[in-house]
C-alpha atoms as one frame of an Amber mdcrd trajectory, in Angstrom:
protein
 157.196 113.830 127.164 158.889 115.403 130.126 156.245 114.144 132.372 157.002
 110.387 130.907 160.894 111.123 131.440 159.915 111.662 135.399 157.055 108.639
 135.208 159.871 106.723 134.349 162.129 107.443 136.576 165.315 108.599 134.403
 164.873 112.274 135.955 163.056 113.975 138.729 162.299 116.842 136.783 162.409
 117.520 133.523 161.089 119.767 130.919 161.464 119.331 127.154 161.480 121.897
 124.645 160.831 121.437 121.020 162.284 124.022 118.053 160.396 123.974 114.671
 161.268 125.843 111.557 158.099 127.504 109.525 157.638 125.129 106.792 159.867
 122.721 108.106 157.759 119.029 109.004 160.156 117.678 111.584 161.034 119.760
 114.658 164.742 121.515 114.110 165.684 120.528 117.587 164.384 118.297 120.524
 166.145 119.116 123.801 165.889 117.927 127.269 166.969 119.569 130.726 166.684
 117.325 133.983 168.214 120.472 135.923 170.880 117.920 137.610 168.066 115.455
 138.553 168.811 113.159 135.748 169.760 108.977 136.336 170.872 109.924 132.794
 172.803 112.566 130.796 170.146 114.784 129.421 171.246 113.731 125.970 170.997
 110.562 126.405 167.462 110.842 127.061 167.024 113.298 124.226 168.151 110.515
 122.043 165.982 107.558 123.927 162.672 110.260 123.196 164.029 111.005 119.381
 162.076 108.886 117.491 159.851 107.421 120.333 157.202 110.223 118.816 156.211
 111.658 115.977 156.722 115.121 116.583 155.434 116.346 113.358 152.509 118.677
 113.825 150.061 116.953 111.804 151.010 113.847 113.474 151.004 115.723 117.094
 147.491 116.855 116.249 146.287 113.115 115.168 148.159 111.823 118.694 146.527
 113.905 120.912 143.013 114.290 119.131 143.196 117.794 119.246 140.427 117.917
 116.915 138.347 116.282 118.989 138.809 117.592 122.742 136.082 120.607 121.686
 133.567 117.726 121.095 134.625 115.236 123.864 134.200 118.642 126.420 131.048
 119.745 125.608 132.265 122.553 123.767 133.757 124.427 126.482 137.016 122.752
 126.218 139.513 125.924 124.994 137.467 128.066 127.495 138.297 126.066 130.535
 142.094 125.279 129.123 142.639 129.142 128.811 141.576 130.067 132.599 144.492
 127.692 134.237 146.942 126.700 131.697 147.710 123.814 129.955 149.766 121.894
 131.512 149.394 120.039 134.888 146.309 119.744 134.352 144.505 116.118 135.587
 141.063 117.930 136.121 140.244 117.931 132.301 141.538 114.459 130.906 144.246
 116.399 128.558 145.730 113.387 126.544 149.165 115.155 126.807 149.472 114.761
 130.527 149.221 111.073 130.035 152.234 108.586 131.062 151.834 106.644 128.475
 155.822 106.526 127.010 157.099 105.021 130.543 158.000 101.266 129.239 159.331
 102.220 126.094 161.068 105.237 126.807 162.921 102.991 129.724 163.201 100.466
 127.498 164.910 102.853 124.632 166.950 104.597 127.391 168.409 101.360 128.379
 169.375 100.012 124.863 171.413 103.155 124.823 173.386 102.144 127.351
């Protein structure tokens, strides 16, 4: 999501940090930091993401396809995700490094104007 916050322009950096409860199916808290770099106050941009995804983690794992990327890498997927991290990473085709949030998040951000 933070990466789709920058795509779009309302920050030039961003990270996003997600709370859950054990047992809980919807995250306790969703917050976002832009670090001063925001065209937006950080919540306002919390609130333009809130709802924009299903953050539940059933619904994360059906999203992203997690069940899949083992398959879809040859089987070496977790392997090569452990040695460099998991984030940043455009050499592996990681579905959560995709922009694909920019028009509607802009579009939510601006009816919230």
């Amino acid at each position: 999501m933070a990466r789709n916050v920058v795509a779009a322009g309302l920050a030039r950096r961003c990270e996003v940090q997600l709370s859950y409860g054990v047992g809980e199916e919807h995250p306790l808290a969703l917050t976002v930091e832009t670090f001063g770099t925001g065209a937006l106050p950080d919540e306002r941009i919390e609130r333009a993401l809130d709802g924009l995804v299903d953050l539940r983690p059933a619904a994360i794992v059906e999203t992203f396809g997690l069940r899949r990327l083992l398959e879809r890498h040859g089987g070496e997927f977790y392997r090569v995700l452990a040695a460099y991290g998991h984030f940043g990473r455009t050499d592996l085709d990681v579905p959560w490094e995709r922009e694909d949030l920019v028009a509607r998040l802009r579009t939510a951000a601006g009816r919230l104007a």
